[in-house]
C-alpha positions in Angstrom: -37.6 26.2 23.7 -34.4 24.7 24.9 -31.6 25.1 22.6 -30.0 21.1 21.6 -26.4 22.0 22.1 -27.0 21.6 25.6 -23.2 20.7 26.5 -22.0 24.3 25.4 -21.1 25.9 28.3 -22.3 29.6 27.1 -25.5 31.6 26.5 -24.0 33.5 24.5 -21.1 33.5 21.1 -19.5 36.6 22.7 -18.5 34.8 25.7 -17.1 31.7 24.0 -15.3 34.3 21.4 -13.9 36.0 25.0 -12.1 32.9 25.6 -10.0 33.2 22.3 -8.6 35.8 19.6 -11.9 35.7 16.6 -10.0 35.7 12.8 -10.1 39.8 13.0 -11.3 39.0 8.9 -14.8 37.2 10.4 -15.5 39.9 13.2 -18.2 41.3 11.5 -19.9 38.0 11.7 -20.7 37.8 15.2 -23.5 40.0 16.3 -24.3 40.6 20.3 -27.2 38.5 20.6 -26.2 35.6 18.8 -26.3 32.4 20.5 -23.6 29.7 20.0 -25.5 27.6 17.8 -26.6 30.9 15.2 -22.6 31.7 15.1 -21.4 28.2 14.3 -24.7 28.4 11.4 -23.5 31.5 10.0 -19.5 29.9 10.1 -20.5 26.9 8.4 -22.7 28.9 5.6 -19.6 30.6 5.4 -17.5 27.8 4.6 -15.4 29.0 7.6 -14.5 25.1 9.3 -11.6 25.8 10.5 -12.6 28.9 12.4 -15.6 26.8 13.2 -13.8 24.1 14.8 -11.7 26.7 16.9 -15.0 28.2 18.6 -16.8 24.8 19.4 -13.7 23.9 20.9 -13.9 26.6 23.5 -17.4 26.3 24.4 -17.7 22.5 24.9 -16.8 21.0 28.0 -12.9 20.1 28.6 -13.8 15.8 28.1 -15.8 16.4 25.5 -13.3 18.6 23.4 -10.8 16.4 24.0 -12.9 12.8 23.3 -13.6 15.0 19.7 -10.3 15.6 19.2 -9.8 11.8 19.7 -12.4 11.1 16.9 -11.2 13.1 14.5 -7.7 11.7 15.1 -9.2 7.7 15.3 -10.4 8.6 11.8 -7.1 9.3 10.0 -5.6 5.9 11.4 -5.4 2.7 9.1 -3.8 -0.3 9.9 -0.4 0.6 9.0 -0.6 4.0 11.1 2.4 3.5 13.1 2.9 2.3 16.7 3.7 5.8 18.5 1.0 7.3 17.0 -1.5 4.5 18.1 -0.1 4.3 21.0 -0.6 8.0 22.0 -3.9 8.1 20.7 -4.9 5.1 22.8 -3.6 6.8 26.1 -5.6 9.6 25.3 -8.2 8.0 24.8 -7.9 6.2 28.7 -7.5 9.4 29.9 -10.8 10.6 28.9 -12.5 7.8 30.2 -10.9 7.4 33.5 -8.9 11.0 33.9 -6.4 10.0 36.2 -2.5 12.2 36.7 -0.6 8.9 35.2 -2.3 9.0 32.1 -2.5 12.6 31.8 1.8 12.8 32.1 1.9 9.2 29.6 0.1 11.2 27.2 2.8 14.1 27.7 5.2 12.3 26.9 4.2 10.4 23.9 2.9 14.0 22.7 6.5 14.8 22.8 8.2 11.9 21.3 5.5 12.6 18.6 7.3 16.4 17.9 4.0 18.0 18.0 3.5 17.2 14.5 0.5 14.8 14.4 -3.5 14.8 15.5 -2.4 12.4 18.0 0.3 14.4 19.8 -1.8 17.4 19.7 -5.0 15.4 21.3 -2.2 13.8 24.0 -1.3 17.5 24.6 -5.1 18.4 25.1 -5.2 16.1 27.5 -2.0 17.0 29.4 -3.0 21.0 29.3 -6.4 20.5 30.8 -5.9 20.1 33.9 -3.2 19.4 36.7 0.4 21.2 36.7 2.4 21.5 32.9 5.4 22.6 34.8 8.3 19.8 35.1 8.3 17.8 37.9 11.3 19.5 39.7 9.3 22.7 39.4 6.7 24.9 41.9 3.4 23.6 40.3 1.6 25.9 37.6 -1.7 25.5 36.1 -2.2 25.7 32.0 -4.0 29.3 30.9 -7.5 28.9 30.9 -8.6 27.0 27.3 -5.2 26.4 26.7 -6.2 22.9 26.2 -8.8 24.1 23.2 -5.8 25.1 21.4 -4.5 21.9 21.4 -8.2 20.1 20.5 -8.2 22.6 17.3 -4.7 22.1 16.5 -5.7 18.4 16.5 -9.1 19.0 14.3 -7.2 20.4 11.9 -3.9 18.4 11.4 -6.9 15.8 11.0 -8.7 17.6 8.4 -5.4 17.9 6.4 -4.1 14.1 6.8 -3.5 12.4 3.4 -5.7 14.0 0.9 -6.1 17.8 0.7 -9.2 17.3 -1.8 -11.2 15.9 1.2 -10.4 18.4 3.5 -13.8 20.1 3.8 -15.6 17.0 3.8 -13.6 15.7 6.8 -14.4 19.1 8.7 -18.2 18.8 7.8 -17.5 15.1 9.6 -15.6 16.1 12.4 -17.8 19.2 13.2 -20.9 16.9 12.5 -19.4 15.0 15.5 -18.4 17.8 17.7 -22.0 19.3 17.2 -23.4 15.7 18.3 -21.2 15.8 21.6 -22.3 19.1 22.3 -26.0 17.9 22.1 -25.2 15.5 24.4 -24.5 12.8 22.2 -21.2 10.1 22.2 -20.0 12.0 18.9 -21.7 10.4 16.2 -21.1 11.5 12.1 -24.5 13.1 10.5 -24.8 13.9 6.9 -26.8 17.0 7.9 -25.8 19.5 9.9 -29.1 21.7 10.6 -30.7 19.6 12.5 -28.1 19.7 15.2 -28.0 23.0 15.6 -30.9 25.7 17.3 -33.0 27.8 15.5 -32.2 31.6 15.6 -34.9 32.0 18.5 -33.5 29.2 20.5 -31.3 30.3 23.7 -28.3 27.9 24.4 -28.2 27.4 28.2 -25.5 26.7 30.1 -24.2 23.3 31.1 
């Protein structure tokens, strides 16, 4: 049977965990054969979001890590969230529907008047690390590391979790990973009360994108 996170770009969890440094603390919970969808089971059974978050983050497409990022941040603003803040986000957003190098650089920017200190600068900054040069303009042209970008889409997950209330904190990662699980199926990122369903069995193969 075809596994139904059919966006993650991995057959297997040890070659999304090869993209990033595993929690050493959690090693034990990865075994060789696992597929993506049995590690992120065993990480959410484990209470383990955050870590959670971190790993989907490298094995979904660049877009769709960085529209989930986006959701996650949409979802801490209220009316009164201030202009910079809306205004990055709203960039961000742009750029992942229509990716062009002006609205990669705008969301640069308003990531920086931002100070790094807010879901939406970190999303803006997933955006700007993804693809395209993250040298200054005056400068020889350099590509961002590999998955660099996932740093910033995890970074973003979690300021999100965190926003306003720390006694909803798990409840906003079971939202925003319900989400990130529905993009990776394929989906436009939609919140589920139930995660199970969304993932594959343990004798399901992920395939690659």
């Amino acid at each position: 049977m075809m596994s139904k996170l059919i966006k993650l770009n991995a057959n297997r969890a040890t070659q999304v965990i090869g993209r990033y440094e595993l929690d050493e603390d959690l090693e034990h919970l990865l075994q060789p054969d696992m597929t993506p969808g049995d590690f992120i089971r065993v990480l959410i059974e484990q209470k383990q979001y955050l870590e959670c978050v971190r790993f989907l983050a490298h094995a979904l497409p660049k877009r769709e890590g960085i529209w989930w990022a986006c959701l996650a941040t949409r979802f801490t603003h209220t009316p009164d969230t201030e202009a910079l803040r809306q205004q990055t986000l709203k960039v961000t957003e742009s750029w992942v529907r229509n990716p062009t190098e002006e609205l990669r650089k705008q969301a640069e920017k308003l990531a920086a008047l931002g100070k790094y200190k807010t879901p939406d600068s970190w999303a803006a900054t997933a955006a700007f690390w993804s693809v395209g040069s993250i040298s200054n303009e005056d400068a020889p042209p350099m590509p961002a590391p590999p998955y660099l970008y996932a740093h910033a889409v995890s970074g973003a997950i979690g300021l999100a979790a965190v926003a306003d209330s720390e006694d909803e904190i798990n409840s906003r990662y079971q939202r925003f990973l319900s989400q990130g699980l529905d993009l990776a199926s394929g989906g436009k990122g939609m919140v589920h009360e139930d995660l199970a369903p969304l993932l594959d069995s343990p004798e399901q193969k992920a395939v690659t994108a």
